[in-house]
VEXBAGU-123840 format. One record per residue (C-alpha): residue in three letters; x, y, z; residue number from 1. Coordinates in steps of 0.5 Angstrom, whole numbers, plus 500, padded with zeros to 3 digits. Layout:
% VEXBAGU-123840
<marfi code="Ala" xx="X" yy="Y" zz="Z" pos="NUM"/>
...
% end
This chain:
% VEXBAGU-123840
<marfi code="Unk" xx="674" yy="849" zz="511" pos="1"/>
<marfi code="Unk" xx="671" yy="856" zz="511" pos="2"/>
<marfi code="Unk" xx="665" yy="858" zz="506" pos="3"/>
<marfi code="Unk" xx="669" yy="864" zz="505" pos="4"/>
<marfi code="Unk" xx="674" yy="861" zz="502" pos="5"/>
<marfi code="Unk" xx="669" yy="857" zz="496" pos="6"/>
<marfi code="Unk" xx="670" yy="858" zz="490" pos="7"/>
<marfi code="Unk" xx="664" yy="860" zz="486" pos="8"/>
<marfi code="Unk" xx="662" yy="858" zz="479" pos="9"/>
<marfi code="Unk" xx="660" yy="864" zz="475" pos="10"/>
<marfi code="Unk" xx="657" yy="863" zz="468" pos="11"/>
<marfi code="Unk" xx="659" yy="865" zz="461" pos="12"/>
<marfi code="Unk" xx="659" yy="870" zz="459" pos="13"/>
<marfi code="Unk" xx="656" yy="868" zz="453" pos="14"/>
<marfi code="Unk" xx="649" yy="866" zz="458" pos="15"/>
<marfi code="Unk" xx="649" yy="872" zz="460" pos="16"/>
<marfi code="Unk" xx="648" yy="875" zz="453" pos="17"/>
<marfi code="Unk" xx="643" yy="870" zz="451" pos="18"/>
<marfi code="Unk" xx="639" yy="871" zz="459" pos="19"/>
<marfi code="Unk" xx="639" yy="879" zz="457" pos="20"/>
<marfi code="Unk" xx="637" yy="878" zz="450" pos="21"/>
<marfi code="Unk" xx="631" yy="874" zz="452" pos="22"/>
<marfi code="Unk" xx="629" yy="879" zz="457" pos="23"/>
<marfi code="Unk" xx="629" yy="885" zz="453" pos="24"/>
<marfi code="Unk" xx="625" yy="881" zz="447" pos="25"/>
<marfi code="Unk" xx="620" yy="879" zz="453" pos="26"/>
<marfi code="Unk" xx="620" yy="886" zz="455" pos="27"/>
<marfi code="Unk" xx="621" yy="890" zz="449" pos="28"/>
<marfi code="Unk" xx="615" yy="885" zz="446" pos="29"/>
<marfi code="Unk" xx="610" yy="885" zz="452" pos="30"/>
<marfi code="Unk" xx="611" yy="893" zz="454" pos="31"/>
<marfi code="Unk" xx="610" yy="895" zz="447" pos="32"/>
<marfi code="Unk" xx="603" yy="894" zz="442" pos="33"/>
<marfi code="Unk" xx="603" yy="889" zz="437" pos="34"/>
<marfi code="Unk" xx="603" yy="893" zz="432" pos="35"/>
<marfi code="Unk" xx="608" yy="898" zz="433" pos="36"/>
<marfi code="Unk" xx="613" yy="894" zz="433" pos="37"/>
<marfi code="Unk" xx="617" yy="890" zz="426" pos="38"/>
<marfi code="Unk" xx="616" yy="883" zz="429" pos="39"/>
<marfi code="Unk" xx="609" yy="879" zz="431" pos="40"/>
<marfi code="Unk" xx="608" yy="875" zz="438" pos="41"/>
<marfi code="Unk" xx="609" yy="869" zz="434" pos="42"/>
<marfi code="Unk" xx="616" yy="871" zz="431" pos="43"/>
<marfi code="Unk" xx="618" yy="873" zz="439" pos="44"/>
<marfi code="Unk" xx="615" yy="866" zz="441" pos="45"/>
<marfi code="Unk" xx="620" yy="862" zz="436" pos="46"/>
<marfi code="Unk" xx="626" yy="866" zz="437" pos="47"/>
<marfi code="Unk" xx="624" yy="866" zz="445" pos="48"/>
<marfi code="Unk" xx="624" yy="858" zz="444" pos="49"/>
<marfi code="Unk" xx="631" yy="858" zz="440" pos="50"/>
<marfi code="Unk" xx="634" yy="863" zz="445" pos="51"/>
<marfi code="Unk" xx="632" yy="858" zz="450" pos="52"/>
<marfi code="Unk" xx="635" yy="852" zz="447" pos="53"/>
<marfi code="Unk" xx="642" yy="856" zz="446" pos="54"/>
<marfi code="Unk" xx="642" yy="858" zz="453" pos="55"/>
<marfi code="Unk" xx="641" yy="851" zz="455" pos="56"/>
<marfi code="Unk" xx="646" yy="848" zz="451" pos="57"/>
<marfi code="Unk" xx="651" yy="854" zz="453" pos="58"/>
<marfi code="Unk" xx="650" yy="852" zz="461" pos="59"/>
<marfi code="Unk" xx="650" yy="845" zz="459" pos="60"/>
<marfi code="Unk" xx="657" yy="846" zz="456" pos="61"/>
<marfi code="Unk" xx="660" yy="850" zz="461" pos="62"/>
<marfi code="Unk" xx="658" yy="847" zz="467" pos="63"/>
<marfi code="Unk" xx="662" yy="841" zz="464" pos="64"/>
<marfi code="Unk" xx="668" yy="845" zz="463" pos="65"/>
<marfi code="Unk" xx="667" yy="847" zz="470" pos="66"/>
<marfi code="Unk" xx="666" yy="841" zz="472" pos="67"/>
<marfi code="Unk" xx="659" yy="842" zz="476" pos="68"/>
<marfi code="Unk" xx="655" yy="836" zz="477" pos="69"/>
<marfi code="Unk" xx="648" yy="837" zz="479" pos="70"/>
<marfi code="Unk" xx="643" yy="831" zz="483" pos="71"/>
<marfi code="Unk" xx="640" yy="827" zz="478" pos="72"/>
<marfi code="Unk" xx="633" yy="830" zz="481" pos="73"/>
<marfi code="Unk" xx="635" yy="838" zz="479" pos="74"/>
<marfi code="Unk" xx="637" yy="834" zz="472" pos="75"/>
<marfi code="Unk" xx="630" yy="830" zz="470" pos="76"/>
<marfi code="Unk" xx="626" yy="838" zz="473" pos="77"/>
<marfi code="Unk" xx="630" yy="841" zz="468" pos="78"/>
<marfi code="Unk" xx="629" yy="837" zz="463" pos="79"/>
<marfi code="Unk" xx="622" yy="836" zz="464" pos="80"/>
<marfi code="Unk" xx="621" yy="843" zz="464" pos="81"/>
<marfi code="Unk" xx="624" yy="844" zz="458" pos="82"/>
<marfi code="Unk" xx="621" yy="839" zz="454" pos="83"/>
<marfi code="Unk" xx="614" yy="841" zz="457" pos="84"/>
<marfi code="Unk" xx="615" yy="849" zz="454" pos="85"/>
<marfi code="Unk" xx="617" yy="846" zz="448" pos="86"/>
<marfi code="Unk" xx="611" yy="841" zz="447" pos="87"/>
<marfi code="Unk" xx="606" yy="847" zz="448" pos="88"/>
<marfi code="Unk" xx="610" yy="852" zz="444" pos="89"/>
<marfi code="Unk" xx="609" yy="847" zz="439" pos="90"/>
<marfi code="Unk" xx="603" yy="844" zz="439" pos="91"/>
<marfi code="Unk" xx="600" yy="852" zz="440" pos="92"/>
<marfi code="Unk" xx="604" yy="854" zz="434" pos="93"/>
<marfi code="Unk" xx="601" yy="849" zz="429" pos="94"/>
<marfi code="Unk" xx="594" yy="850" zz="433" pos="95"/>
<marfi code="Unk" xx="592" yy="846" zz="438" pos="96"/>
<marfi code="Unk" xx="588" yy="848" zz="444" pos="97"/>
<marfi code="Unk" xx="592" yy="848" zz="450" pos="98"/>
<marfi code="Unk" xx="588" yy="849" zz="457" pos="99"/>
<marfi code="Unk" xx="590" yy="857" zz="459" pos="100"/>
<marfi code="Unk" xx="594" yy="859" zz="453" pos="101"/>
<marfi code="Unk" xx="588" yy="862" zz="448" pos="102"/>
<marfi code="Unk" xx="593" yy="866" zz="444" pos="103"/>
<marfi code="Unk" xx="601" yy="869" zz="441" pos="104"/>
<marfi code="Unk" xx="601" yy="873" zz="447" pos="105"/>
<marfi code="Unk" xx="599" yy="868" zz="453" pos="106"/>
<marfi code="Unk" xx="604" yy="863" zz="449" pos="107"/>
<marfi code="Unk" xx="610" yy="868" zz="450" pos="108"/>
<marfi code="Unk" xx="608" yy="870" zz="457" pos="109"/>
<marfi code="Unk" xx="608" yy="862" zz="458" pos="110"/>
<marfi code="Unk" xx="615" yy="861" zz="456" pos="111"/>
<marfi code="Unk" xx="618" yy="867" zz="459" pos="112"/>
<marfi code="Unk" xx="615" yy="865" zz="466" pos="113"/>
<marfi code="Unk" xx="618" yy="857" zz="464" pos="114"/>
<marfi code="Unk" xx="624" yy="860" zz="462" pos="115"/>
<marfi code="Unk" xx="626" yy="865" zz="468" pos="116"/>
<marfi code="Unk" xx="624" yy="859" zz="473" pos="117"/>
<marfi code="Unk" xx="630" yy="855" zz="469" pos="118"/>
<marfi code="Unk" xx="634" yy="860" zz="469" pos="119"/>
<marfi code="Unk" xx="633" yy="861" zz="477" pos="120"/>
<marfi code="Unk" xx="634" yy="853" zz="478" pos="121"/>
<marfi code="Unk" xx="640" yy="853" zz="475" pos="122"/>
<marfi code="Unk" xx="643" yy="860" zz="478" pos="123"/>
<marfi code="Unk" xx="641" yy="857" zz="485" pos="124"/>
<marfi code="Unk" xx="645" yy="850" zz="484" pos="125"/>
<marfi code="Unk" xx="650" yy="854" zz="482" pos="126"/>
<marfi code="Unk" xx="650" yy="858" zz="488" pos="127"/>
<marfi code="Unk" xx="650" yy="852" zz="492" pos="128"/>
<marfi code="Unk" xx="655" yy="848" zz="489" pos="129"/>
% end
């Protein structure tokens, strides 16, 4: 059969709204001083984390819908991933201290590099698929 002739898997749309709207809240949020803006770093961090959980779920449903099976080692990478932010996200949010995440800021930047690396696992498994 020639590759050509694959189909691909595209994503929801409904991904895509959740992807553009984490990055221009992560751009909008670092691009910007603190200051000028309505919302602090720790208010952009909780809804970046929320945002992330959403477009978790949204691509789980999806790729169930479009029967996508990924390798059990691309299932326990993401999850590991997700959990991880999460559990830094938290402990940072009710105060410990984390190697390398010494504020708002940092914390936010963290999520944001954990959440495109998710994104790209999942868009590159798909591509493949």
């Amino acid at each position: 059969m020639n590759t050509a002739q694959l189909p691909r898997h595209k994503p929801s749309p409904l991904e895509g709204v959740l992807a553009l709207l984490a990055a221009i809240l992560v751009f909008t949020t670092l691009s910007l001083n603190e200051s000028s803006l309505h919302i602090s770093y720790r208010e952009t961090l909780v809804l970046l984390l929320l945002i992330g959980y959403a477009m978790c779920h949204v691509a789980k449903i999806h790729d169930r819908q479009v029967k996508i099976v990924f390798s059990w080692g691309h299932r326990i990478v993401l999850s590991l991933l997700g959990i991880m932010s999460a559990i830094f996200v938290i402990a940072h949010l009710f105060g410990f201290d984390l190697p390398m995440v010494k504020d708002d800021r940092q914390a936010l930047v963290m999520l944001a590099a954990t959440m495109l690396v998710k994104w790209m696992l999942t868009a590159g498994q798909r591509m493949a698929k």
